[in-house]
C-alpha positions as CSV (number, residue, x, y, z in Angstrom):
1,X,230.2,41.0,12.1
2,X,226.6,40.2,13.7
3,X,223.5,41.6,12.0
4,X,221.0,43.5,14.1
5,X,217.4,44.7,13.1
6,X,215.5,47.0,15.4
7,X,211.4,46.9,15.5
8,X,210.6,50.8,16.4
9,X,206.8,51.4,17.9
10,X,205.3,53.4,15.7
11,X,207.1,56.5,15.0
12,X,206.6,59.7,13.2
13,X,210.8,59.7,12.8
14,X,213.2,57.6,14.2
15,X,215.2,60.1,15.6
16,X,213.1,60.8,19.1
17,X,213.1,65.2,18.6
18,X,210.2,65.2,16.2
19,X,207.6,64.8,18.6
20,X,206.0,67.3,21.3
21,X,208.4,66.1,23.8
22,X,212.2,65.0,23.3
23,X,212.5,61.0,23.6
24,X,216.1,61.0,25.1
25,X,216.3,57.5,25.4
26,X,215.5,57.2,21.3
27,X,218.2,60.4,20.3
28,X,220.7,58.3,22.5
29,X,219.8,54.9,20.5
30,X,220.2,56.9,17.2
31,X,223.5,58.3,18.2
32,X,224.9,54.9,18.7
33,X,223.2,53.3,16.0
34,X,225.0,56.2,13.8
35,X,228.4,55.4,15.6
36,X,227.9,51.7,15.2
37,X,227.2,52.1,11.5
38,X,230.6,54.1,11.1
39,X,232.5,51.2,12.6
40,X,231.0,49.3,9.9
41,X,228.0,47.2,11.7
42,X,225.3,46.5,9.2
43,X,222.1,47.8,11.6
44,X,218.4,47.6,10.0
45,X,215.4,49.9,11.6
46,X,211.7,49.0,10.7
47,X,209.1,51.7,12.1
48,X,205.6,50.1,12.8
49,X,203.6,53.2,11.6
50,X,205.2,53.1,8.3
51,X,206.3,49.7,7.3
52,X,203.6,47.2,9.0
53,X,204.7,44.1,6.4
54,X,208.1,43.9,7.9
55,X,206.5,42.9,11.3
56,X,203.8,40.6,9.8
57,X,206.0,38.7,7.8
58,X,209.0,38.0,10.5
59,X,208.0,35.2,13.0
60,X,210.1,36.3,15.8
61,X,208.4,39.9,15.8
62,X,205.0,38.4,15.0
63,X,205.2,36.2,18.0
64,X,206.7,38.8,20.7
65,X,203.5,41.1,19.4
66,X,201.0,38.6,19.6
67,X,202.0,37.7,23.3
68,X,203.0,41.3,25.0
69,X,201.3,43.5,21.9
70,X,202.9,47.1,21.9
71,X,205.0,46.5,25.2
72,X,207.3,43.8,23.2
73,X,208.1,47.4,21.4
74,X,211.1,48.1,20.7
75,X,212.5,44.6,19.6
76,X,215.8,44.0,18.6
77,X,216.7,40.5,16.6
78,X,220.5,39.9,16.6
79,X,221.0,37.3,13.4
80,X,217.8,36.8,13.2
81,X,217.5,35.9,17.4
82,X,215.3,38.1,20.0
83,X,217.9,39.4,22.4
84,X,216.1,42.4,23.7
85,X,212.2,43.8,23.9
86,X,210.7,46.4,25.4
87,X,213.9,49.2,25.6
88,X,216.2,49.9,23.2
89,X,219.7,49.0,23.9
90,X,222.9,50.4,25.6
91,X,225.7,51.5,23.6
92,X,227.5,49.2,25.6
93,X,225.0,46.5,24.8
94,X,225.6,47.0,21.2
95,X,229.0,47.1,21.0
96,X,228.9,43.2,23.0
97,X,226.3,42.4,20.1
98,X,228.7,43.3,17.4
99,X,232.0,42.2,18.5
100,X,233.2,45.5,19.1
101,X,236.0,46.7,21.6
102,X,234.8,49.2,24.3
103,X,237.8,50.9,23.1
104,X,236.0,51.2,20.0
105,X,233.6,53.5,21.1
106,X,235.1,56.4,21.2
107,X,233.0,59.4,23.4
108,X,230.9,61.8,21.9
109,X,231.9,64.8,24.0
110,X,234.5,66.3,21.8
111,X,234.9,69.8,22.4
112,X,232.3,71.5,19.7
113,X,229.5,69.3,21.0
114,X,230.4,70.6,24.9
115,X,229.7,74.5,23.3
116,X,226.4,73.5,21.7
117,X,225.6,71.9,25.7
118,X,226.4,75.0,27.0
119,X,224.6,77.1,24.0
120,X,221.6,75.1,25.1
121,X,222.1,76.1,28.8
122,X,222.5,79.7,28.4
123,X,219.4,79.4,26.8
124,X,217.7,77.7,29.5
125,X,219.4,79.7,31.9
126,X,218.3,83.2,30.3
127,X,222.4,84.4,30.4
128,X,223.3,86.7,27.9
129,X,226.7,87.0,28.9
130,X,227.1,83.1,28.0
131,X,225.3,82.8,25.0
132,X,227.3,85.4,23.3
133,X,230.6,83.8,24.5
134,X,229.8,80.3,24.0
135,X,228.5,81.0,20.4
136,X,231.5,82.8,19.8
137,X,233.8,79.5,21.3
138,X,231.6,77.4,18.7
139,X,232.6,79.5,15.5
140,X,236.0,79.5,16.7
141,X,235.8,75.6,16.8
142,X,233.9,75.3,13.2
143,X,230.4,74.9,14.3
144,X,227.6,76.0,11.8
145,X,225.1,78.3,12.6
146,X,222.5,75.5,11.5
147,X,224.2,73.3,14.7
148,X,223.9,76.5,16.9
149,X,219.9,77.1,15.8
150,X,219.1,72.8,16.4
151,X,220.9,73.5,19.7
152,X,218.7,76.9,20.6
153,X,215.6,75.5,19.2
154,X,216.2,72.2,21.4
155,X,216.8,73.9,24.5
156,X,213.6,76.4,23.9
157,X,211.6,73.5,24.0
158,X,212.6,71.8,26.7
159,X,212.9,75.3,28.5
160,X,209.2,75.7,27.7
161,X,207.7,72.4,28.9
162,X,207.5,73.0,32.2
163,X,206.5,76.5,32.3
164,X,203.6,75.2,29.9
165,X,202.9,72.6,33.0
166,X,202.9,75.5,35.5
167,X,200.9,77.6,33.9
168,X,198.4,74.7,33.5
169,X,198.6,74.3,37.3
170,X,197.9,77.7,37.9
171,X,194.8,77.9,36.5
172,X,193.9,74.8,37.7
173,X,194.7,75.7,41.4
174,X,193.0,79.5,40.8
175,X,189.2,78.3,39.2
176,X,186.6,78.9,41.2
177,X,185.0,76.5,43.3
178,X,181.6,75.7,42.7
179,X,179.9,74.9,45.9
180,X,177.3,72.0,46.1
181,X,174.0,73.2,47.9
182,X,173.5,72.1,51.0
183,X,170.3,69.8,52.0
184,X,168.6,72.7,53.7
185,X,168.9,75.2,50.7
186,X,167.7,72.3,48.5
187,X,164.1,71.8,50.2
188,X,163.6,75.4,50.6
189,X,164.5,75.9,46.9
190,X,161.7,73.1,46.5
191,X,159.4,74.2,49.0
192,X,159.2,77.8,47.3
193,X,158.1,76.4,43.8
194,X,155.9,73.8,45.2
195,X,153.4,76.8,47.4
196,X,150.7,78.2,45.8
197,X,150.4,81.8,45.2
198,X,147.5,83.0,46.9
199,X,145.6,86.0,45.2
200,X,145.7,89.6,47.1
201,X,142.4,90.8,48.2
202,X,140.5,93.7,49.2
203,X,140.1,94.9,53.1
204,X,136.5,93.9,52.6
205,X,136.8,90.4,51.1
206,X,135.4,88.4,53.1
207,X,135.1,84.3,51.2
208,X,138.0,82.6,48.8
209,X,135.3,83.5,46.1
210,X,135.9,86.9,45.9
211,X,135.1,90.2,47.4
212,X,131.8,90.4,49.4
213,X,128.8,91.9,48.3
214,X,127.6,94.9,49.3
215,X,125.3,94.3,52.4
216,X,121.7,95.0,51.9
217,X,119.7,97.9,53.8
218,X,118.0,96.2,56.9
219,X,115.0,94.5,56.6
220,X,111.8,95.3,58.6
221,X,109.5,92.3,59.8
222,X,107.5,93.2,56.9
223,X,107.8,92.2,52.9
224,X,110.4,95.1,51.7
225,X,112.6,97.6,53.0
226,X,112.1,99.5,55.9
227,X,112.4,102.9,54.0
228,X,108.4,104.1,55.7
229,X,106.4,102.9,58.2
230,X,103.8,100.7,56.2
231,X,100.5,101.0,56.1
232,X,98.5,99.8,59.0
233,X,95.2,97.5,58.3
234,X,93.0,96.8,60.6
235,X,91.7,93.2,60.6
236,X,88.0,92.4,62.2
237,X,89.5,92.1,65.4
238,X,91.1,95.6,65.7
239,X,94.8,94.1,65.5
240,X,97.1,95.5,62.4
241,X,99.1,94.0,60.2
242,X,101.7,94.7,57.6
243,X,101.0,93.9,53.7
């Protein structure tokens, strides 16, 4: 039987349910890589993130990453040969890789693994009635409680993912929007700081210097005040004069 090795992109866990999100198309690969493997195919995995040599030191892998970098991830070598980048393989592709029948691959779906399905729906569905009776079909049929917990916990997750994304949407949607002034508002916003502040001034101000001065008592024709008549002199020629 064919040898196949399998390049993973760099993977906390090869089994695609570690992460935040569930990688179907890597728990499907794993499946079939565990069937495969129980039929007797001999099936290597090498994770980037935690065994960087492997990829170094085999030319095929080296070449595919120095030409399509990450994208050329997942790579599968069949005897040594590229036959697949990018995606990891069908069941059915792996089964014409090894030689094995279709008939060979016998389906997953056996009666235990249809509860835990349904397990996961009630949970996703929020029916009480069909949790209790589809937890009760799986003991009947020899599932663990550890089986039934992966199955609640799975569905939980996936439950919550898009109500996560809604929420996210709401608040997005219900933020406040923050106008942009208009032209108009911004000149008059400049104008205002730009005017001087004129001082407030008395009734009798009458100069930008400051208040007036007090007027002064009229003045006569003479040298001071006219507060008494002054003092006539009279000159040679009989006329008077002030001072």
């Amino acid at each position: 039987m064919k040898a196949i090795q399998v390049f993973d992109p760099a993977l906390c866990c090869s089994t695609g349910v570690c992460g935040v999100e569930v990688d179907q198309a890597l728990v499907d690969f794993s499946a079939d890589v565990d069937w495969a493997q129980g039929q007797g195919a001999k099936i290597e995995r090498f994770n980037l993130a935690q065994q960087p040599m492997a990829f170094a030191e085999h030319a095929a892998v080296k070449s595919a990453l120095e030409q399509k970098g990450n994208d050329a991830l997942p790579l599968v070598l069949v005897d040594g040969r590229a036959v697949l980048t990018g995606r990891y393989p069908t069941r059915d592709e792996l089964t014409s890789w090894l030689g094995l029948a279709a008939k060979d691959a016998p389906s997953l779906f056996s009666a235990a693994v249809a509860e835990l399905v349904a397990i996961g729906a009630a949970i996703g569905a929020n029916c009480e009635p069909c949790l209790k009776y589809h937890v009760a079909e799986a003991r009947k049929l020899g599932v663990s409680a550890a089986d039934m917990r992966r199955a609640v916990d799975l569905a939980q997750k996936v439950k919550e993912a898009p109500a996560r994304a809604m929420i996210e949407l709401a608040r997005r949607l219900l933020e406040p929007a923050t106008a942009a002034p208009s032209a108009s508002a911004k000149l008059a916003a400049i104008a205002a700081t730009a005017a001087p502040v004129m001082p407030a001034t008395s009734a009798a101000a009458t100069s930008c210097c400051g208040p007036a001065p007090a007027i002064a008592p009229a003045a006569s024709s003479c040298c001071g005040p006219s507060t008494a008549a002054p003092a006539a002199t009279t000159t040679a020629k009989g006329a008077s004069k002030c001072c």
